[in-house]
C-alpha positions as CSV (number, residue, x, y, z in Angstrom):
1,X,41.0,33.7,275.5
2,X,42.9,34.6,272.4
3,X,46.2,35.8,274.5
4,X,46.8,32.8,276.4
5,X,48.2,30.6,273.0
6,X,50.7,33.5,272.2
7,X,51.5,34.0,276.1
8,X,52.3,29.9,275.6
9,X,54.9,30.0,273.0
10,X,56.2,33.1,273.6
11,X,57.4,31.0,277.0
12,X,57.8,28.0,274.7
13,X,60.8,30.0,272.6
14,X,61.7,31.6,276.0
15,X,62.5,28.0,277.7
16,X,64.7,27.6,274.8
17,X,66.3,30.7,274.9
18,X,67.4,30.5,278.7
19,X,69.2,27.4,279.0
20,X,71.0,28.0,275.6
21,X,72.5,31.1,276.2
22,X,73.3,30.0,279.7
23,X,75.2,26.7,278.0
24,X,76.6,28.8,275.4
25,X,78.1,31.7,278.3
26,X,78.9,28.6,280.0
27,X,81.0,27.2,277.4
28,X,82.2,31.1,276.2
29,X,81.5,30.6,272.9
30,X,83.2,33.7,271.1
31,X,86.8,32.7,272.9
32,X,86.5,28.9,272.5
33,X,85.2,30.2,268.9
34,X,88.5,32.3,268.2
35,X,90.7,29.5,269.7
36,X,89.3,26.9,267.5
37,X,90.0,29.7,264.5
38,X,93.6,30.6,265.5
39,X,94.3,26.5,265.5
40,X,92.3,25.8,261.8
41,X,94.2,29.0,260.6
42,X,97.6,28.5,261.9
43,X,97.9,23.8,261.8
44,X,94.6,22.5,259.2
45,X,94.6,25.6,256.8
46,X,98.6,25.4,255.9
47,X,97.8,21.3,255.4
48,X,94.8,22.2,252.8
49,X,96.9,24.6,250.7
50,X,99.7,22.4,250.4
51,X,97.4,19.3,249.8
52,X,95.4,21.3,247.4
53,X,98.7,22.3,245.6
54,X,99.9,18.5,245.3
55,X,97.1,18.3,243.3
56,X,98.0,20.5,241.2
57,X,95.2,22.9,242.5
58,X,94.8,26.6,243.3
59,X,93.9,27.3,247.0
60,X,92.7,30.7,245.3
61,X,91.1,29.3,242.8
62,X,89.4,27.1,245.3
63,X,87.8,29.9,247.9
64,X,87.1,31.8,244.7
65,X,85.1,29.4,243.7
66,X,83.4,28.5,246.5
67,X,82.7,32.3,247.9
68,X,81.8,33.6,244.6
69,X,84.5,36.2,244.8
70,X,84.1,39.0,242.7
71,X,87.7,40.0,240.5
72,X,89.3,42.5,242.9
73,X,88.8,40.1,245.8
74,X,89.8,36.9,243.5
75,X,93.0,38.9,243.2
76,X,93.7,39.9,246.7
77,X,93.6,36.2,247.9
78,X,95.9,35.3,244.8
79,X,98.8,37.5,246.1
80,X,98.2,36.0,249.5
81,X,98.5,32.0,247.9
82,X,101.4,30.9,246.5
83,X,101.2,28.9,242.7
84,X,100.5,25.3,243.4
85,X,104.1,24.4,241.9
86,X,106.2,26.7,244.6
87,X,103.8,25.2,247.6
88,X,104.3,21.9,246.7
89,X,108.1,21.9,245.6
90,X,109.3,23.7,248.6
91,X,107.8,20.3,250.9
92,X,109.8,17.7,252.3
93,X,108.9,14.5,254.0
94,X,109.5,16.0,257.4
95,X,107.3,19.2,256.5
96,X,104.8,16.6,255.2
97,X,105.1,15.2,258.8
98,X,104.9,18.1,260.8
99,X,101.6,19.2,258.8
100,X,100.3,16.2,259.5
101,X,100.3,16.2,262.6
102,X,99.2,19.6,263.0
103,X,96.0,18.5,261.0
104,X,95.4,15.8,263.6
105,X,95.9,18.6,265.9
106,X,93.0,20.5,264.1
107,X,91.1,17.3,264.5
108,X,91.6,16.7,268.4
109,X,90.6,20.5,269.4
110,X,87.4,19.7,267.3
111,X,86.8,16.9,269.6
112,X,87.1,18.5,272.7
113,X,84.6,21.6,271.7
114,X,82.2,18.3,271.4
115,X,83.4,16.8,274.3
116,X,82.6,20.2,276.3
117,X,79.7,20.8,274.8
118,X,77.8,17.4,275.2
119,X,79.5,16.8,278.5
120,X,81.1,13.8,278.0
121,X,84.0,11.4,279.5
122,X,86.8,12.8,276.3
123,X,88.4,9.6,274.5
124,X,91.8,8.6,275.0
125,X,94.0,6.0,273.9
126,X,95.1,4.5,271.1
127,X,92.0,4.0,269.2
128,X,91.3,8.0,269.4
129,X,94.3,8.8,267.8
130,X,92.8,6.4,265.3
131,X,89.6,8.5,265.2
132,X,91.0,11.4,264.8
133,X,92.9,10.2,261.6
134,X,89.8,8.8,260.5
135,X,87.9,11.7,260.5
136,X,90.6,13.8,258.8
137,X,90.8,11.5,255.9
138,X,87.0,11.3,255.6
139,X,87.0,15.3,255.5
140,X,89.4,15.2,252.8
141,X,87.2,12.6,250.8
142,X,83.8,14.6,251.5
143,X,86.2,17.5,250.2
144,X,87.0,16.3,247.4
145,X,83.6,14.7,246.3
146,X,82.1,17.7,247.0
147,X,84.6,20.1,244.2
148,X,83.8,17.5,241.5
149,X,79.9,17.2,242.5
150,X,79.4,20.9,242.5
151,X,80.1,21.9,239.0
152,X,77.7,19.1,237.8
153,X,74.9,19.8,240.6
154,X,75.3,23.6,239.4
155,X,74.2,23.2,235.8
156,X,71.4,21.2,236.6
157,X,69.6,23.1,239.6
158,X,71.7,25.5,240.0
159,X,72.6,27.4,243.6
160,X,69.1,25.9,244.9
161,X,70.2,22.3,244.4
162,X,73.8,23.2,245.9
163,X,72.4,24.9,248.7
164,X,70.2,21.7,249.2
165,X,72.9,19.2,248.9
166,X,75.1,21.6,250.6
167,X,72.7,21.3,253.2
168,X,72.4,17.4,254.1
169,X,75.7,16.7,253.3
170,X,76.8,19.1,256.2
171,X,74.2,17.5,258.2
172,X,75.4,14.0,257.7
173,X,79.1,14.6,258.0
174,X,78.8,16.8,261.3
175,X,76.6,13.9,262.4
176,X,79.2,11.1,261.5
177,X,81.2,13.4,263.2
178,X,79.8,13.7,266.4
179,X,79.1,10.3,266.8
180,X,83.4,9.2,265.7
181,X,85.1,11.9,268.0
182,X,82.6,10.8,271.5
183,X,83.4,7.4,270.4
184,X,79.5,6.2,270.6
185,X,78.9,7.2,273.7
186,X,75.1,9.2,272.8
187,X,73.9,7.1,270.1
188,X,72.3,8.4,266.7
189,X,69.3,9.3,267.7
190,X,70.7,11.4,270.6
191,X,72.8,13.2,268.1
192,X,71.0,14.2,265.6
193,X,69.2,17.1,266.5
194,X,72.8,18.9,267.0
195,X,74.0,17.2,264.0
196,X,70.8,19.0,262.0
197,X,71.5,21.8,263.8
198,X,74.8,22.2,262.9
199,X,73.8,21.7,259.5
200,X,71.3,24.6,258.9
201,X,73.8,27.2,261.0
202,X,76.5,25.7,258.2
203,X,74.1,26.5,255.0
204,X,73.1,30.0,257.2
205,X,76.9,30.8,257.5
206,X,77.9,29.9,253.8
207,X,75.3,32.4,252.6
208,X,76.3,34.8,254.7
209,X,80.0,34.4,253.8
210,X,79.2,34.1,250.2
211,X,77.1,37.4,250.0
212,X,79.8,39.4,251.9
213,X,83.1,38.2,251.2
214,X,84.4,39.8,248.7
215,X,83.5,43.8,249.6
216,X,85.1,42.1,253.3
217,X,88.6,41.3,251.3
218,X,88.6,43.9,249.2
219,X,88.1,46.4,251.9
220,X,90.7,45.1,254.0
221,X,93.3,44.5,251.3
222,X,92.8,48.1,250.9
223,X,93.3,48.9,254.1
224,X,95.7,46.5,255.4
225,X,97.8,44.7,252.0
226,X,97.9,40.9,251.8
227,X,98.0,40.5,255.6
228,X,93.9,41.6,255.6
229,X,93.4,38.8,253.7
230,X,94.5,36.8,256.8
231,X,92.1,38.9,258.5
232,X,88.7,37.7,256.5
233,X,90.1,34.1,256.6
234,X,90.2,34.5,260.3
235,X,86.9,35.4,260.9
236,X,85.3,32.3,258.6
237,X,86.7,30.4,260.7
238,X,86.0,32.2,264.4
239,X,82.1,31.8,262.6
240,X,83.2,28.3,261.8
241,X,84.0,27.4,265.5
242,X,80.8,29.2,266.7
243,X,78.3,27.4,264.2
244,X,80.0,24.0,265.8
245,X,79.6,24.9,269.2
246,X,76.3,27.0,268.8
247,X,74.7,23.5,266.4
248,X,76.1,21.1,269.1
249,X,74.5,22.9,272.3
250,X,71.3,23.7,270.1
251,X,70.5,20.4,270.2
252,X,71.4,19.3,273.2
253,X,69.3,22.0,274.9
254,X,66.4,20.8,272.1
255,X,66.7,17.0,273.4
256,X,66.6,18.0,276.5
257,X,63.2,20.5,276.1
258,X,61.5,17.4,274.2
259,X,62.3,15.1,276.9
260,X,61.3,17.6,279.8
261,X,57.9,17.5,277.7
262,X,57.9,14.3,277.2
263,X,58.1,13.3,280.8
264,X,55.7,15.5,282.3
């Protein structure tokens, strides 16, 4: 009598399990993963920096800051970054084009990892170009709120309140997200279980990054130069593409489970 509960939800997690790793081997997560890497790395990454540094901001400064990097790896990523004043001087309105565009290229291969994963028609025309510029300048505004929030959420609940803010902003930006680049075709509802999905694999991933990345920088600065730098970059963001896919198909197979449930 008191094994048949457990039996239950050990098949309960189980009927979870299955059809998400079969979505996820489906979709091949780790290459689509380091694909999506390889294009934030090499078209969106170049267009922070040099946006950061128009600012007059550090890029190394900034992932300092944000990953808690100890001294030695604060000054690994420093001889990897150039001063804000050489990245933006050496810009012209053409290189400001061309990054541009690749940005909006970082944008449109976000859009098709949700387009695979939720298995919808993709987008096109004019007013997806539109999106996609949209979503980039919404980005840069959640950005930017969130380096002059943080300082100010810090001293009053410290890395708790962070975390939590953190937390549901992730949530509600991947969700805004969703819903922009499928251009409304699953509603709100439909989307949010990914969208809270995604949110809790971000917060999981930050910590994880934030704990480890600056014995994972110094070690390979040490082992490689500046160019192992490039190397810890690269794999936040092959974890980057895998939280998006892995928080978009989670709640797909989720909302599908509930209504399987729900209609039997």
């Amino acid at each position: 009598m008191l094994s048949r509960p457990a039996d239950d939800g050990r098949h309960g997690v189980a009927a979870l399990i299955e059809p998400l790793w079969k979505q996820l081997a489906a979709m091949d997560v780790i290459n689509r993963g380091m694909m999506f890497a390889a294009v934030l790395l090499l078209c969106f990454v170049p267009f922070c920096i040099v946006l950061q540094a128009a600012a007059g901001q550090s890029a190394a400064t900034r992932l300092s800051h944000r990953y808690g990097l100890d001294d030695a790896a604060s000054h690994a990523v420093g001889q990897v970054f150039a001063s804000p004043s050489a990245a933006s001087g050496a810009m012209t309105v053409a290189s400001w084009i061309v990054l541009i565009v690749f940005a909006i290229g970082a944008a449109a291969t976000l859009q098709e990892l949700y387009v695979l994963s939720f298995g919808v028609q993709h987008p096109s025309g004019g007013t997806n170009a539109a999106r996609l510029v949209g979503w980039l300048a919404a980005l840069l505004g959640v950005g930017a709120l969130a380096a002059l929030a943080t300082p100010s959420l810090n001293d009053v609940g410290g890395d708790l309140l962070v975390a939590i803010v953190a937390f549901v902003a992730a949530t509600v930006f991947f969700w805004f997200s969703m819903r922009l680049f499928l251009a409304g075709q699953l509603s709100w509802r439909e989307l949010f279980p990914s969208a809270l999905a995604t949110g809790i694999f971000w917060l999981g991933m930050q910590v994880v990054f934030r704990l480890t990345m600056s014995d994972m920088i110094s070690s390979n600065y040490a082992k490689y130069g500046a160019i192992g730098v490039v190397f810890t970059l690269m794999t936040l963001m092959v974890a980057v593409g895998v939280v998006v896919i892995l928080g978009a198909i989670s709640g797909v197979v989720w909302r599908e489970r509930a209504a399987a449930e729900t209609s039997s």
